[in-house]
N, C-alpha and C positions, 0 to 999 in steps of 0.2 A: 607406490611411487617407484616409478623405473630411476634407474641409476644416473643416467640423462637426466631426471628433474631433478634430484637431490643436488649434483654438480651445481645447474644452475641455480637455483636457489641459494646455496652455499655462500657462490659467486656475487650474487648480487647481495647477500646479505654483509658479504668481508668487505664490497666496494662501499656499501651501506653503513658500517663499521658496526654493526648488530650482531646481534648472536642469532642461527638461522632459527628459533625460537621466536624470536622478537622481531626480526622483521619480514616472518610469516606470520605471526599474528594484525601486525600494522599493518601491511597488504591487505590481510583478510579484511579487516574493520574497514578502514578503507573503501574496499571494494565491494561489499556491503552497502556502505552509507551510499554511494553512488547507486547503489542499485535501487535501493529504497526511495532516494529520492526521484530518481526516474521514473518508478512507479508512480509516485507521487505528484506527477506534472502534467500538467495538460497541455500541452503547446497547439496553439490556431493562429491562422492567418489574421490576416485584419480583415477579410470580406467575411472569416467565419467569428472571428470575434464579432463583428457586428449582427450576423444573425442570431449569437448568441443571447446576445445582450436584447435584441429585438424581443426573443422567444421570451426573456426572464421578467420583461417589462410588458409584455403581451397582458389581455384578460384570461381569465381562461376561458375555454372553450364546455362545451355540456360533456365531455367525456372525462375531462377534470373535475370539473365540479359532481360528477355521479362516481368518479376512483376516490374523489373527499371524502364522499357523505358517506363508505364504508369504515364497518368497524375491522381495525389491523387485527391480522389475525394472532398476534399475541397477545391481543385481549379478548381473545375467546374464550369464552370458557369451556364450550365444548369439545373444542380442540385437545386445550389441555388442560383437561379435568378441572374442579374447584382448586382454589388453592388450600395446601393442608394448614389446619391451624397449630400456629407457633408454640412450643411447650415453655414453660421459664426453667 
């Protein structure tokens, strides 16, 4: 951290009445929770909301119904081996 962000930091935390501890950690969390939630969102229009909602209420099609009928492949076994049995 250059001496420039300390100052301010400082600064906003004495106008903040925080110890520069406390309200860089509140920023942090903060600004975190923001980011998290961002990720979190999906934002669409209303013409793509509506083909969303179109697709999820659609039938499916034979290329859905043929990615169904597989088995996931973490229930494979050959994949990844039998599973080991449990000792007590």
């Amino acid at each position: 951290m250059t001496d420039e962000q300390r100052d301010l930091l400082e600064q906003a935390a004495s106008i903040a009445g925080s110890s520069l501890a406390s309200y860089s950690i509140a920023t942090l969390v903060r600004s975190a929770a923001q980011s998290v939630a961002q990720a979190r969102t999906l934002s669409l229009s209303a013409k793509d909301w509506e083909q969303f909602i179109f697709a999820l209420d659609a039938p499916d099609d034979e290329a859905w119904l043929r990615l169904r009928s597989l088995k996931p492949v973490w229930e494979d076994d050959e994949i990844h081996g039998a599973e080991a049995p449990r000792s007590h």
